[in-house]
N, C-alpha and C positions, 0 to 999 in steps of 0.2 A: 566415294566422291571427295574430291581434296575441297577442305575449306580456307575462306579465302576471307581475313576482317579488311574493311577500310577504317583506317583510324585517322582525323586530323582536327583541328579545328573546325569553328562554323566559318559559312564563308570563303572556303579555300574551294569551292566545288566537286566537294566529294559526292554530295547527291548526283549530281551532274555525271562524275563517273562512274557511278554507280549504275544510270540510266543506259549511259555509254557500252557499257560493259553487259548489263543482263537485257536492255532491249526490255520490251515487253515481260518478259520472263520472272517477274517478279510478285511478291507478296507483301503483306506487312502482320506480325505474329508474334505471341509469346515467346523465347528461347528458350528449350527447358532449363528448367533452374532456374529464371530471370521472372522477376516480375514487370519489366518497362518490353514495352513493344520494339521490334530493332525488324527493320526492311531487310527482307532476304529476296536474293535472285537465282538464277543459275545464270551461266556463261559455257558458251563452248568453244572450246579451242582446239584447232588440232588433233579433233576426231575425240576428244574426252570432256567430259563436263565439271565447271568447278563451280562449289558452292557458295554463293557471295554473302557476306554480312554485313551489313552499315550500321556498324556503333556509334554511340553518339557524339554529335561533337561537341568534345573538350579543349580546352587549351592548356588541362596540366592536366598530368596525375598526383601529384601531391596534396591538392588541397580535395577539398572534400563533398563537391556539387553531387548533384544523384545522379548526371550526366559521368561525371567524372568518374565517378564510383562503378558505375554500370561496366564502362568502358577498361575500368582495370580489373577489376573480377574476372572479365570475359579474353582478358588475355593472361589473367594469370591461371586459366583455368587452363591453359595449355590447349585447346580445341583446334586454332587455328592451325593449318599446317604452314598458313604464309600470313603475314601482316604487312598490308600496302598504307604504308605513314603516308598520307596522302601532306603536300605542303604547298605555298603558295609561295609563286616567282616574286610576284611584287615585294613580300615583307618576308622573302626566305628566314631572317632570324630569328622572328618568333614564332613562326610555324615550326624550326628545328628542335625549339625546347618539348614539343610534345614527342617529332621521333625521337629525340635520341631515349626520353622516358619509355617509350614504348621500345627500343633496343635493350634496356636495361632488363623488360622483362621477357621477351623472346629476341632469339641468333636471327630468325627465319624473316628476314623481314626486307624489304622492298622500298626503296624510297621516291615517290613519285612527285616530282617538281612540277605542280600546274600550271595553269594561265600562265605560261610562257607568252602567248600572244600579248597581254595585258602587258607585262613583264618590256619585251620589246616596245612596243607604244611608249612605255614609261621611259625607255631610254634604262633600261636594268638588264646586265648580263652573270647571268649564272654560269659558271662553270662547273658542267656537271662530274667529267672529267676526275678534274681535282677534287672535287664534293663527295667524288665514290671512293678514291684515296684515301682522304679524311676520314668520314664515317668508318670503312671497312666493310660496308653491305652495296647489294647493287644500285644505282640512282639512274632514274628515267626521266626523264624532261618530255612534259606533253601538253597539248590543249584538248580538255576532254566535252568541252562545249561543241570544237570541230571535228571531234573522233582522232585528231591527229597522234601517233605515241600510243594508244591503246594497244596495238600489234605488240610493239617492242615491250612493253610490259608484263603483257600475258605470256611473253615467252620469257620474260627474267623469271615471273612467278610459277613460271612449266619448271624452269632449271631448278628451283630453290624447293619445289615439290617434290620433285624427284631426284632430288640430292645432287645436281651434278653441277653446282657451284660450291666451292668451300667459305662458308660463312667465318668471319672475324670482326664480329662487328668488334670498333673500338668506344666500349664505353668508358661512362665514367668514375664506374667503382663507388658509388656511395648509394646504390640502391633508390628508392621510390618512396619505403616508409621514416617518420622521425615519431622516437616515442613521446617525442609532446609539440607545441607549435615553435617554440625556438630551432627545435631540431627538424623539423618539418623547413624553414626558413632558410637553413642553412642547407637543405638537401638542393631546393629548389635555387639558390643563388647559384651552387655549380653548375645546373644546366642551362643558366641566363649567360655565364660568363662563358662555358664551351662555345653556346649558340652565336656569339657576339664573334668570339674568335673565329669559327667557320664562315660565319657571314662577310666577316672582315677577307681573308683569303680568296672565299668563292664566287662573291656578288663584285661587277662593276659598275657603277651608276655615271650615265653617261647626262650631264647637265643640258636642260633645251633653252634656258631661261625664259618659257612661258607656265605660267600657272594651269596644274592639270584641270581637266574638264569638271573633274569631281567636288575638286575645291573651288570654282568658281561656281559650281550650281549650289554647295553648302552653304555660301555664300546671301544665296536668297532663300534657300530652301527649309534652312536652321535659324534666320533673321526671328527676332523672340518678333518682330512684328509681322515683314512677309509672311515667315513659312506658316501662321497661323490661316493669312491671308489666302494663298498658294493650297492649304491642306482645303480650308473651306471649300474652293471651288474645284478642288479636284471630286471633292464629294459631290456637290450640287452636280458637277458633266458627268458623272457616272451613275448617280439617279435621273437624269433628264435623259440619256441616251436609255435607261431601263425604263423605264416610264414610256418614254413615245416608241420604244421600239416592241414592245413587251403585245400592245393591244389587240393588234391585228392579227399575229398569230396567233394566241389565243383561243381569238372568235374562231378561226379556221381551224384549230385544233377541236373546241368542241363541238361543231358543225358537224365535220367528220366522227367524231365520236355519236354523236346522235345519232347521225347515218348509219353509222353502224348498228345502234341501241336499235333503229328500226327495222334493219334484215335482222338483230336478235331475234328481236321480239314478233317477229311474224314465223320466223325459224319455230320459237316454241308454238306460236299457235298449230301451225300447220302439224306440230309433232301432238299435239295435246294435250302440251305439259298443264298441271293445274291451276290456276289462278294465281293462288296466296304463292305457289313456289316460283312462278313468271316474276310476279313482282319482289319479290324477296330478292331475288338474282339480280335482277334487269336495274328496277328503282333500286332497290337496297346497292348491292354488291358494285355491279358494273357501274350505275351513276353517280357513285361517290369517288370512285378510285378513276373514273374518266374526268370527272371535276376539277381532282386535285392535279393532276396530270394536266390539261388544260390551264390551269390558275399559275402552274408553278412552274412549270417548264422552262415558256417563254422567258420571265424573266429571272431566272435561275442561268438560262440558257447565255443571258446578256451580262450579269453581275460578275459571274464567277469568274468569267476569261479575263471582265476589264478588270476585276479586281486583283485577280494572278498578275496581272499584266505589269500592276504596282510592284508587290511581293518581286515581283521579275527583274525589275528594273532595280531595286535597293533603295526606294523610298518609304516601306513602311516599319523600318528602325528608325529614320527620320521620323516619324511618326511619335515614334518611343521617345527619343530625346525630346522634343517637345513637351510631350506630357509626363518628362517624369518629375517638374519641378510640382506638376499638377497633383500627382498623387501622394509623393513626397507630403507635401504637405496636411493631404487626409491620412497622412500614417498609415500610406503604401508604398509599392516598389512600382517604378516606371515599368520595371517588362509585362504590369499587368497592361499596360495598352494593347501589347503585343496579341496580350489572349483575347481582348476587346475585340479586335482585330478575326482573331479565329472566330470566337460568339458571331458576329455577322454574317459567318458561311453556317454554323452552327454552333449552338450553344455546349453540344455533349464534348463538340471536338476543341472549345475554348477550356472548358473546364477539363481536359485533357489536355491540352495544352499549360496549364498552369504549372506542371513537374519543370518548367523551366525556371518558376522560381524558388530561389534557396531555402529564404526563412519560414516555415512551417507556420507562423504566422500570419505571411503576410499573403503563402500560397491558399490558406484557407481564407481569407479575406478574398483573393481573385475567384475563388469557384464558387463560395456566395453571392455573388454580386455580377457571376458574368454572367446571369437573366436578364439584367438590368438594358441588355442590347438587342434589337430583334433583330431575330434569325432570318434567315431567308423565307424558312415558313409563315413567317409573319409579315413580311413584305408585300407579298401579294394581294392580302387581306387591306394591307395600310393604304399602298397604291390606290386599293380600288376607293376605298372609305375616301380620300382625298380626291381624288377625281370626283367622284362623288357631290362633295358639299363644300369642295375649296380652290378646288385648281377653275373652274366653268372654263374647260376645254384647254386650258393651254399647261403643255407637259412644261414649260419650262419655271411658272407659278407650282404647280405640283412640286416637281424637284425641287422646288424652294421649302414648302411646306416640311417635306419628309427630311432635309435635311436639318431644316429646326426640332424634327421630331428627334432625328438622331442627337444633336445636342443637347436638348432635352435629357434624352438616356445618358448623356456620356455626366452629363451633370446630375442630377441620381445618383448615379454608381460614386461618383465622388464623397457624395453626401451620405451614402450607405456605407461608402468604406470610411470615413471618417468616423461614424455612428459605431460602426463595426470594436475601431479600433483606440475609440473611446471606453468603450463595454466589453461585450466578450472576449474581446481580443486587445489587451492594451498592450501595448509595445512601442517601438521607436522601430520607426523606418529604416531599413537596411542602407547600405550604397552597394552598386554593382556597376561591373565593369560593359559595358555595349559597346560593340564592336562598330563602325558605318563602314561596311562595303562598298566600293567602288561601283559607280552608277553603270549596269550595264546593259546593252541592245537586248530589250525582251525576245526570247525565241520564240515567235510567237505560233508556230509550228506545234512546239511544246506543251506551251500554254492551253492551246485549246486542246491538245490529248489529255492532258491533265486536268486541266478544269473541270471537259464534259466530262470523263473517265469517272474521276479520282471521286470530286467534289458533288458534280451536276447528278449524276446518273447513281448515283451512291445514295446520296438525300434522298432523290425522287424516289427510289425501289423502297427505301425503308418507310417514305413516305406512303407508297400502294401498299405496303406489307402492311400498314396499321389500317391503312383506309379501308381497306377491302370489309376484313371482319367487322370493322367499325360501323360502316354504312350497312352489315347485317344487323348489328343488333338496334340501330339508329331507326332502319324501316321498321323492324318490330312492333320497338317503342311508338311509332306515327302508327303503326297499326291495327294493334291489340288495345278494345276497348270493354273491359271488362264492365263499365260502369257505363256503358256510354259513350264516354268519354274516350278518345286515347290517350295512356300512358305520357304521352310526349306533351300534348297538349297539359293535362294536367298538372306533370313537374313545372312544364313554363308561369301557368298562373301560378304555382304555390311561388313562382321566384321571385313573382311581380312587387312584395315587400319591397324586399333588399336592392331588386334592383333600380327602383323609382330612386332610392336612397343615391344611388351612385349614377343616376344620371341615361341609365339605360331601363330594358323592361326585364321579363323573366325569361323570355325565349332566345335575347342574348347573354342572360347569363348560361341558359341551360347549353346554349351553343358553345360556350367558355368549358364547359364543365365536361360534356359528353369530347370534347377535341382536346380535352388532356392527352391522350396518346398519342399527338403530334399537334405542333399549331397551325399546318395546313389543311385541317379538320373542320376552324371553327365556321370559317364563313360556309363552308358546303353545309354544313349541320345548320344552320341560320336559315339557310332558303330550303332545305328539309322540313325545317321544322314551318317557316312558313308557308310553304305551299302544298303542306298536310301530306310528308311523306313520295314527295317524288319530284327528282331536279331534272328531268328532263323538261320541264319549261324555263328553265332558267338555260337558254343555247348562248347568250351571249354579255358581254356588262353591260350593255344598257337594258338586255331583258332584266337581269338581275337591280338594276336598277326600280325599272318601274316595279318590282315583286316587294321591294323597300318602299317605295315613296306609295305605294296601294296599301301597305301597312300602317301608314301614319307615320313615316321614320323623318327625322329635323334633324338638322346639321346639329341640332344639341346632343343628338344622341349618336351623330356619325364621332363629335369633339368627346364625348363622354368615350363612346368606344375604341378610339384611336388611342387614347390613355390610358385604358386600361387593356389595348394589347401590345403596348408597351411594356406594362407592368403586373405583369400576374404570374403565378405560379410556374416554373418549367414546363417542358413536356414528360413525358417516362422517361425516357429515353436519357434526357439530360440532370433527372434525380437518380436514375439510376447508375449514370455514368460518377454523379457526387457520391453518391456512395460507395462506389470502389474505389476512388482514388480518396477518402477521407476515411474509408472503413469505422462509420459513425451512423448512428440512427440521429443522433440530436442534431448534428452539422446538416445534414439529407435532409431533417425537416425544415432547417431554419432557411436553409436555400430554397424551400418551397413556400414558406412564411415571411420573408422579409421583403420580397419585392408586390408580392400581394399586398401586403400592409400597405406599401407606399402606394401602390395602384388606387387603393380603397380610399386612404385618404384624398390621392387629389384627384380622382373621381367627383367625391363628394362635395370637397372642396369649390368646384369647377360650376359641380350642379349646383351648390348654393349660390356659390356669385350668377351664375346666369338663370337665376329663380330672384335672386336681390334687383341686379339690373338686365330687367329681361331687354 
């Protein structure tokens, strides 16, 4: 099966043709030899199938990012039988300094001119024509958002597989490596000064004299005072649309689930199955993974699309610029907002996302510290606490609440990377170069395949995958009372110390503690534990309400516990994900120790001022 890389920049839409290209057909996976993850598809064409690779994108091969590095390894390894330089119509000259680097190291290769639509709009004409001349390899001009030019591609890359074009590419003769940074410098200015000549010949820029769309939204959107303005309330309508939209399915998700819990469990009577194993199944197994399921969905179902929808559009590097003078200043790198960004959909996939940034410092400062944001598994649980004891009924007070909660975190993590990078990690903040892509029509089409797909149904599985076993060993615990006592109950009182200390009892610590393998865990383990081993009385949030307020529970202890599910420990999932990408025991713990610490103190903090002035 002929392989096939896409190499280009970020930005120029090579995911997009990549999507284009393999359709559903696609993965995301180690390559052998490779330790970074790199999306593979297939494609068929013409009765044969090609195998697709999307390297990451870089904007050189000279200098020396992990991105960068990845990307030239895996074409100097010779694998590829074709290499599509993927480039971009609008700013063709510096999208050409990465092909012509990538011609330097394979003949076989493909030049694919995108966003031509963009391109046009802008009043920009390529000629591709004379662009294939130049180069000496073949050049396609496409939109691969509209599938348009995909055809004629895949047949240039049929012909360059099967040898029946003669390749010449015209390089530059000074190769990719320099044996120190001077010579590195000097590699990299010839391919700036080719790329400027070709641009100059092949591009014509036709004048509209209005200012484009992009620059006029940068305009308010970058404003060091709007776009602070602008980002707030984007956050507040996207918690108020999760919040009021989230409730009602919910309740009708675990209805249904009941309903069913009920033909279970008359199933097993009528079969005869035994008691302890009815319940072990039904209350244990099925009513914890029907919980989380219920809890999470809904508004997993509502966050993830609006929040792609961002990502979509090319507002959340806006995002990054904003806070990078923020982090800067805690003696970080701006692209940790970026990961901040990922932590929100998930924390394992923030601290995997952090390989985007360079300095080894400052990328280990971002996977400490990206706990510091809650996950979506955490949302649910916060939502309901604040409905609860803050919002009295109205989602648009809620969404106010939880987006002060989210500030809250994003200031934390400030403070934790400053701390970070005062102590274990002293250093001086890097500079980096971020790109602002052109604001463009969310496909929203897309969007929701991806969302639910990729994001939504991904979390949720891995979520039932913990929950299941969890809710077995969780009923046990409510079950087995060797002393009397059960198990569950007993841990709860031994917690009741420490947790008065911080503002909460034992039986939500023990719900903290037992929902470490995911934080969609703890609130199900919470009405587990209070209603002695079985959530099938809890059908809806207001039952789950009165099962809290029949406990004795006070908005001091909903305030005590909204801060400390903000701040505590990862899940596995997300210590385990720090561990392979810091291949460290001491880093894995301190990510599991430093936002605990913060939790604990303003916990306690919290509970002494409202114990001072009650």
């Amino acid at each position: 099966m002929p392989l096939i890389a896409l190499a280009g920049n970020p930005n120029v839409g090579k995911s997009t043709l990549f999507n284009a290209l393999t359709g559903m057909n696609q993965h995301t996976g180690n390559w052998p030899g490779k330790t970074v993850e790199l999306a593979q598809g297939h494609c068929r064409y013409k009765g044969a199938e090609y195998q697709i690779v999307d390297l990451p994108g870089a904007y050189s091969l000279v200098s020396r990012s992990p991105e960068e590095t990845v990307a030239e390894e895996f074409l100097i390894d010779g694998t590829a039988d074709c290499t599509i330089a993927v480039c971009d119509a609008t700013c063709l000259e510096r999208s050409l300094i990465l092909a012509l680097q990538v011609m330097e190291l394979t003949e076989r290769v493909v030049v694919c001119v995108n966003l031509m639509d963009e391109a046009e709009r802008a009043g920009i004409r390529v000629d591709g024509a004379a662009l294939e001349r130049q180069l000496g390899v073949p050049v396609v001009a496409a939109c691969a958002l509209q599938e348009n030019g995909t055809d004629a591609l895949m047949e240039r890359v049929r012909e360059v597989c099967d040898g029946f074009l003669p390749l010449q590419p015209h390089r530059c003769g000074c190769g990719i490596r320099g044996k120190n940074d001077e010579a590195s410098d000097a590699i990299a200015a010839r391919f700036v000064l080719r790329a400027q000549e070709l641009a100059a010949q092949c591009v014509r820029r036709e004048e509209s004299g209005q200012t484009p769309l992009t620059e006029r939204l940068d305009r308010v959107l970058l404003h060091r005072f709007s776009g602070y303005g602008v980002m707030l309330l984007l956050l507040l309508g996207v918690f108020w649309l999760t919040i009021e939209g989230a409730n009602y399915p919910s309740i009708g998700l675990q209805w249904c689930f009941d309903r069913l819990g009920d033909l279970l469990r008359s199933g097993a009577v009528s079969l005869g199955l035994p008691v302890p194993l009815t319940g072990a199944l039904l209350d244990g197994v099925y009513a914890t993974a029907a919980r989380v399921v219920a809890v999470m969905l809904p508004p997993m179902a509502i966050f993830f699309p609006l929040f792609t929808l961002l990502e979509d559009f090319g507002y959340l590097p806006r995002v990054a610029f904003l806070m990078d003078h923020r982090f800067r200043r805690a003696g970080a790198c701006g692209k940790q907002s970026l990961t901040l960004c990922m932590g929100l959909g998930c924390n394992a996939a923030g601290v995997t996302g952090c390989r985007i940034i360079d300095s080894r410092r400052e990328r280990l400062i971002a996977v400490l510290t990206n706990a510091f944001v809650p996950c979506n598994g955490r949302f649910p649980a916060l939502i309901f606490l604040i409905s609860l004891s803050f919002s009295h009924g109205s989602a648009l007070l809620g969404a106010g609440v939880l987006t002060l909660c989210l500030l809250l975190s994003v200031g934390m993590t400030l403070a934790a990377s400053k701390l970070l990078s005062r102590t274990a990690l002293r250093g001086e903040p890097s500079s980096f170069v971020l790109e602002m892509p052109p604001y463009r029509r969310p496909r929203i089409g897309q969007v929701l395949v991806r969302s639910v797909r990729d994001r939504t149904l991904f979390v949720l599985g891995r979520a039932v995958a913990v929950a299941a076993p969890a809710g077995l060993v969780i009923w046990l615990l409510a079950n087995l009372a060797p002393r009397g006592t059960p198990l569950l109950q007993s841990a709860a009182a031994f917690l009741d110390a420490p947790g008065s200390v911080l503002g909460m009892n034992g039986a939500i610590l023990l719900a903290f503690i037992l929902g470490s393998p995911a934080n969609e865990l703890v609130l199900p383990v919470l009405m587990m534990i209070l209603t002695s081993g079985s959530l099938f009385a809890a059908e809806s949030t207001a039952a789950m309400s009165r099962i809290l307020l029949t406990a004795g529970w006070t908005w001091r202890e909903s305030l005590c516990t909204i801060v400390f599910f903000l701040f505590h420990w990862p899940c596995t999932t997300t210590l385990l994900t720090a561990y392979r990408e810091t291949k460290s025991k001491k880093w894995t713990l301190l990510a599991a120790v430093l936002p605990t610490a913060f939790g604990c103190v303003l916990c306690a903090a919290v509970n002494l001022i409202l114990h001072l002035f009650p």
